[in-house]
C-alpha positions as a Markdown table, in Angstrom:
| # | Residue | x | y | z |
|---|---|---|---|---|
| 1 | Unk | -3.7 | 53.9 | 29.7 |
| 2 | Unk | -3.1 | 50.1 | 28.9 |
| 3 | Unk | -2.1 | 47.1 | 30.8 |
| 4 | Unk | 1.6 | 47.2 | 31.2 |
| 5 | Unk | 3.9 | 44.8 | 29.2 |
| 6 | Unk | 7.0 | 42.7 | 30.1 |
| 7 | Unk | 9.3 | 40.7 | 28.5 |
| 8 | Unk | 12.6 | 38.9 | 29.8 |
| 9 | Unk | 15.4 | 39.2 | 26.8 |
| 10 | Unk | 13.9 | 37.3 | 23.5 |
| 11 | Unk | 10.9 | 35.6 | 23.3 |
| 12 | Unk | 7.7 | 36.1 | 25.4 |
| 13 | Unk | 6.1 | 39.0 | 26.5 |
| 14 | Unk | 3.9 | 39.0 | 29.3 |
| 15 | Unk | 0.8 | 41.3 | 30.1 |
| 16 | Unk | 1.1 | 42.9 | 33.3 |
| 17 | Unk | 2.2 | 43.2 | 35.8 |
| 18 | Unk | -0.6 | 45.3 | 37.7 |
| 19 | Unk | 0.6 | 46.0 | 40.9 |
| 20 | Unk | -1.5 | 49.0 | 43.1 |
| 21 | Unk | 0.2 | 50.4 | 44.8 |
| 22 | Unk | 3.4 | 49.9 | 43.0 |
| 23 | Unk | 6.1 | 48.5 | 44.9 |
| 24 | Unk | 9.4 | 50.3 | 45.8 |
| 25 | Unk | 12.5 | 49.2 | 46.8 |
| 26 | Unk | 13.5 | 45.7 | 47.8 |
| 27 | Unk | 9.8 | 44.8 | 47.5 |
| 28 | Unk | 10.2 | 45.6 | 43.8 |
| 29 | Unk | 13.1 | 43.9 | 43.1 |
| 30 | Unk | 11.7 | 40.8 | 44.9 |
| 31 | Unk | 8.7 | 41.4 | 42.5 |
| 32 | Unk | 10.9 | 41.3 | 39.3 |
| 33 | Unk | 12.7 | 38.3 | 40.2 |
| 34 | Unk | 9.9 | 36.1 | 41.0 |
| 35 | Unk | 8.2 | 37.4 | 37.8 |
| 36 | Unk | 11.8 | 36.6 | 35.7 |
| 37 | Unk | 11.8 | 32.6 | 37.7 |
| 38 | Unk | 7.7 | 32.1 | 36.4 |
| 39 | Unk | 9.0 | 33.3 | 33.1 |
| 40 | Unk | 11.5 | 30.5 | 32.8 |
| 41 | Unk | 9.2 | 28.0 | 33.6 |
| 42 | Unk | 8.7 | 26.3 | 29.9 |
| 43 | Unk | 4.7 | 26.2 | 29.5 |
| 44 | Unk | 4.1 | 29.2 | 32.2 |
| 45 | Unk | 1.5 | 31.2 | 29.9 |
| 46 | Unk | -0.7 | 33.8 | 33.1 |
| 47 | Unk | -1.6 | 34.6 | 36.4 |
| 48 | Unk | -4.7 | 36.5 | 37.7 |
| 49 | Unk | -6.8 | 37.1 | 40.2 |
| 50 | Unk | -9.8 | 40.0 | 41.1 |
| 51 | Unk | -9.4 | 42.8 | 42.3 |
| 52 | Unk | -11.4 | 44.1 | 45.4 |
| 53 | Unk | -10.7 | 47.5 | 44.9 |
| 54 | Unk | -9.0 | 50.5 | 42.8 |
| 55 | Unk | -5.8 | 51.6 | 41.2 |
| 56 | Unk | -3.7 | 53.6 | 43.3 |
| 57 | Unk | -2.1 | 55.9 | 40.3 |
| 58 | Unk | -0.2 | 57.9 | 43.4 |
């Protein structure tokens, strides 16, 4: 397993996003389209933080 990959049309990709548990439904779209508004942001490059705990592959 790798760290997931996402791209909006042409140009950048972006590593991630790691989400665990992975969110279903309305919280997912709501997910994707904050991830497509930071990708339109000219300059916008990452976003991290730790984790405190596992990967919930359920």
């Amino acid at each position: 397993m790798g760290t997931p990959v996402i791209s909006f049309g042409e140009g950048t990709a972006y590593f991630g996003p790691v989400v665990s548990p992975a969110p279903k439904g309305e919280e997912a779209g709501k997910a994707l389209d904050a991830l497509a508004t930071l990708s339109g942001i000219d300059g916008f490059y990452e976003l991290k933080r730790s984790r405190s705990g596992g990967v919930d592959f359920s």
